[in-house]
N, C-alpha and C positions, 0 to 999 in steps of 0.2 A: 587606512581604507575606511568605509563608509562600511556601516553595519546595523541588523538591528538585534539587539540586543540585551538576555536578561539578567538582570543583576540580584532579583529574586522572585518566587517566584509566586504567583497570582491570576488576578483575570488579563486580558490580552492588554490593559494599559503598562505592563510590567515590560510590554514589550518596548524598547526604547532605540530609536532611530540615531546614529553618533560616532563618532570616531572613536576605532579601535584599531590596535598596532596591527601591523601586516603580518599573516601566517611566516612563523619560520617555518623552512623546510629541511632535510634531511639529505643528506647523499643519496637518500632509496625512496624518496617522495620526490610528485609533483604536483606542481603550484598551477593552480587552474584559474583562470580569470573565467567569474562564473557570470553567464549571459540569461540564465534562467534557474532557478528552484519551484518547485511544485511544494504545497503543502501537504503536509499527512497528520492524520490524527494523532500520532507520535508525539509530533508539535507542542499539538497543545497539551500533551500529558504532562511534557519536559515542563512545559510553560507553568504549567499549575502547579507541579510535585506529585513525586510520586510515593508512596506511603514507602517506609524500609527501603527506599532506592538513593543515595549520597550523589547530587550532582551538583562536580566543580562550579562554580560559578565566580565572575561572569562567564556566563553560555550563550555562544551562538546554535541557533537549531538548524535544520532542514538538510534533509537525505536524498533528494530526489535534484542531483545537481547538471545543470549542462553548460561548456561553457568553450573555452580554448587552450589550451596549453602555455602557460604562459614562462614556464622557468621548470627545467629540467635538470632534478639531484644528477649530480657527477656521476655517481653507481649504477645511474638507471642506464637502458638500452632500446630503442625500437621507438622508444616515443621522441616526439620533435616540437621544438615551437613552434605554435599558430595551429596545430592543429584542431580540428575540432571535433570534440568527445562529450560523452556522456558516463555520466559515474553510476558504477554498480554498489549499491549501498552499503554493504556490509564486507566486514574484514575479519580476519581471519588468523590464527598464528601460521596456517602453508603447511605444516609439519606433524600434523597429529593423527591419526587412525582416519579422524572423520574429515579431516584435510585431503587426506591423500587417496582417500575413495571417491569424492567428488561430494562431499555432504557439511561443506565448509559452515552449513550454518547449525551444524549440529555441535562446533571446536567452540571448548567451553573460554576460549577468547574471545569468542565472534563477539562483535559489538558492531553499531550503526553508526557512522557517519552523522554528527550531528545528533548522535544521539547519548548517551549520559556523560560521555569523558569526551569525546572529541569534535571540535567543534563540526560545522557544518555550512552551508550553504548561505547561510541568511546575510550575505557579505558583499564586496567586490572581487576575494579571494578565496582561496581554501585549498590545505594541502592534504593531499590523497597517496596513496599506497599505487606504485604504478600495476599492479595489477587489479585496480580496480579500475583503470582506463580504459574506456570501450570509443572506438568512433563511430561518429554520428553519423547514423545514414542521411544521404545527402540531400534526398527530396526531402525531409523535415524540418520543421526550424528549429530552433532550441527551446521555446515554449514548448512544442508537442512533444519532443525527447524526452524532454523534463517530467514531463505526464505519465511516464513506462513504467522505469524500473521496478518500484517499489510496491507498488499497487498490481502489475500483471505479475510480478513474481510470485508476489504470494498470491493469488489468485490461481496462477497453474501450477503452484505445488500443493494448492490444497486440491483443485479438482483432478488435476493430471497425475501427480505423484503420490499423494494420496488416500484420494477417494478413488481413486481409478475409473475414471469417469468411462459409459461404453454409449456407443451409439444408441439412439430410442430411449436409454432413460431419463424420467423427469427429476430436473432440476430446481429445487426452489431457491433463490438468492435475495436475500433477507436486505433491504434498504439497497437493490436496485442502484438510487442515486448518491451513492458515496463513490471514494474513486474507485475501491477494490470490489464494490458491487456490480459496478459500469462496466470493471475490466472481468468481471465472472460471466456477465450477460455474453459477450462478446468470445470466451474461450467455449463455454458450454455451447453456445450455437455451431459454433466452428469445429466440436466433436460431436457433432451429430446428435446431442439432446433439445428435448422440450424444455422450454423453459419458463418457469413463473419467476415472476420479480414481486417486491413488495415496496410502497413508497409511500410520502405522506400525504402527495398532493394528485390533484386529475393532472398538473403541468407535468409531473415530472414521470407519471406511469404512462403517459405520453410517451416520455421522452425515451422512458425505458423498454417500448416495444419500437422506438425508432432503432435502437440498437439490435433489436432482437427478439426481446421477449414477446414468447408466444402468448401468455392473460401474464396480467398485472392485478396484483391487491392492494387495496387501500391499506394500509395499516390501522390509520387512523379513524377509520371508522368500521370494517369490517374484520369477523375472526380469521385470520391466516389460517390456523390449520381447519378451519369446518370449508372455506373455499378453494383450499388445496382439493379436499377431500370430495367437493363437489366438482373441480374442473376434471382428476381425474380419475372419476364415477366410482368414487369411496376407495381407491385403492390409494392413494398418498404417494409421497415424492422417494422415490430412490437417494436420491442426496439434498441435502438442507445445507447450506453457504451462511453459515452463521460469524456474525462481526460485530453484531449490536450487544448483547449478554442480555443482562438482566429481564430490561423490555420484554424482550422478543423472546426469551428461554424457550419460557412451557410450551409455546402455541408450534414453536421450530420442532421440539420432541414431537411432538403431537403429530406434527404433517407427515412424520416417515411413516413411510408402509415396513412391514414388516420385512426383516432382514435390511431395512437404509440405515446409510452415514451418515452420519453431522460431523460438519467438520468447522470448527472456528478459531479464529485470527483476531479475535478483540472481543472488547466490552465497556466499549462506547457509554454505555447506560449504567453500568455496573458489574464488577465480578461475582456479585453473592447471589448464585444461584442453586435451585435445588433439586435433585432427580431422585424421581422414585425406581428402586433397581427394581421393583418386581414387572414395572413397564417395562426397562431394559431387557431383560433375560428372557419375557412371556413371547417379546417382539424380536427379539433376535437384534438388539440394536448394534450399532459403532458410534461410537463415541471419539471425534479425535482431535486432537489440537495442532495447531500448526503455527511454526514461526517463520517466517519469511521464507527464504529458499536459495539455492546454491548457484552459484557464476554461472556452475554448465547449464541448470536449467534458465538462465537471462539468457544465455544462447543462444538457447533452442527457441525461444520465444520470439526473440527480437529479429531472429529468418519469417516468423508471420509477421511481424511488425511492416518489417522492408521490403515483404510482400502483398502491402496493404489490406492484410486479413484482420488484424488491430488496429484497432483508430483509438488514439489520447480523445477523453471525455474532457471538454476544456470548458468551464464556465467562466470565469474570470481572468484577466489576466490585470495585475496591477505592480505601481511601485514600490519597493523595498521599502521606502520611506511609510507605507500605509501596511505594514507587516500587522499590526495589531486590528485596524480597521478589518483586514483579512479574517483573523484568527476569529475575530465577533460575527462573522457573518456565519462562517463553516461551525461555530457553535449554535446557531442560531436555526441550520439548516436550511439556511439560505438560497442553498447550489446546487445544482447536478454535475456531479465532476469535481475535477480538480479545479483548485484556485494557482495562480502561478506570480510568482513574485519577481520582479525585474530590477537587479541594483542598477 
């Protein structure tokens, strides 16, 4: 099969477009002929290295898969060839405390799809665990599918599961134009919050009250938290949507009103961040981190999905053969949205 592909790792030229052997599969895996992957910042984290993280290589990346059923392990049941599905990213060992309460990304197995041991998307193929096969709602193509999983999951388990997000309160969503900022605009309006976005450009804070948001911040030229503070007349944001790190830290602390959340899912910018507890404890803060999120909550989500309450944020779409061309652009901050890559 045709793949792209890194054999170590570096800037997005590492990424190498080529012939690699076909996925073998398992009695309890199926083999997917993938018709679309979306990117995530994951990606390129793989792509570059990650400090104390060992990843086999060569590595294929990408989590965000949709495609057709192409060969079905002997063991499996209910699934069929030609179907068409969409992969839920993250696996699981099925059996463990946090497995069998529905919190499968808490199972100290979980690991991503394409992410440090197995490979992923970036292919003509790829074999999956058949309970991570989902079918594709039908009004969608596979480009927009491919747009969901990953980015809305964690997105409503950090505001929904949680931050517990409640009607009327203001949400601020820290880079707006990334995908899991696009897919925060879109859940927070849909629970009945206010919403601030923040972005780098006038195109894309546009773009982000096209989606939803109520004011949008420049980042790039103005303070987030003193225009938090002024949109809502000095009282600051109930929950902060944090995914950039470094950057954006101090100004994210800052915008909460007394007794807000922050809840964050990356560090885009950097992880070395610094907080003063006596802010924490005077302001009654939360602090909380979140990693992706559990099959039942992709569920729960993708019934707004297929009842056109969420819409995939799609900027790009290209071929598999320009996987690196991709990876330069979304470091680049090139996009609103997902980029999506077609073998």
């Amino acid at each position: 099969m045709k793949a792209a592909v890194i054999h170590q790792h570096g800037a997005p030229e590492v990424l190498k477009y080529e012939d690699f052997p076909d996925p073998a599969y398992s009695p309890n895996e199926v083999l997917i002929k993938v018709r679309a992957c979306s990117i995530n910042h994951l990606d390129l984290w793989i792509r570059q290295g990650l400090r104390n993280v060992n990843i086999t290589l060569p590595h294929i990346c990408g989590c965000d898969i949709a495609g057709e059923v192409a060969e079905v392990g002997s063991a499996v049941k209910g699934i069929e060839r030609g179907q068409q599905v969409v992969i839920s990213p993250g696996t699981s060992c099925g059996r463990c405390e946090y497995c069998l309460s529905g919190n499968d990304n808490f199972c100290k197995q979980y690991e991503i799809i394409g992410g440090y041991e197995r490979n992923g998307g970036y292919a003509e193929y790829v074999a999956v665990p058949p309970q991570n096969v989902l079918m594709k709602p039908g009004k969608m193509s596979f480009e927009e599918i491919s747009a969901i999983p990953l980015t809305f999951l964690a997105a409503w388990h950090m505001l929904v599961t949680r931050a517990r997000i409640r009607t009327g309160e203001t949400v601020l969503v820290i880079a707006g134009g990334s995908g899991v900022g696009s897919a925060a605009i879109q859940i927070a309006k849909t629970f009945g919050a206010n919403v601030i976005a923040t972005a780098g450009s006038q195109d894309k804070m546009k773009k982000a009250k096209e989606l939803g948001a109520d004011y949008t911040i420049n980042h790039a030229t103005q303070d987030t938290a003193e225009e938090t503070r002024r949109i809502t007349n000095r009282r600051g944001a109930d929950i902060v949507f944090e995914n950039v790190g470094k950057a954006t830290w101090d100004k994210s602390v800052q915008a909460l009103t007394h007794g807000g959340r922050l809840i964050t899912c990356g560090a885009t910018s950097g992880s070395d961040v610094s907080l003063d507890l006596r802010y924490l404890y005077r302001r009654q803060l939360t602090i909380m981190g979140n990693y992706m999120g559990s099959k039942g909550e992709l569920l729960q989500l993708m019934k707004f999905v297929e009842a056109g309450k969420f819409k995939p944020v799609i900027d790009k779409v290209m071929p598999l053969q320009k996987a690196a061309e991709a990876h330069k652009l979304i470091e680049d901050r090139a996009v609103f949205g997902k980029v999506i890559l077609k073998p």
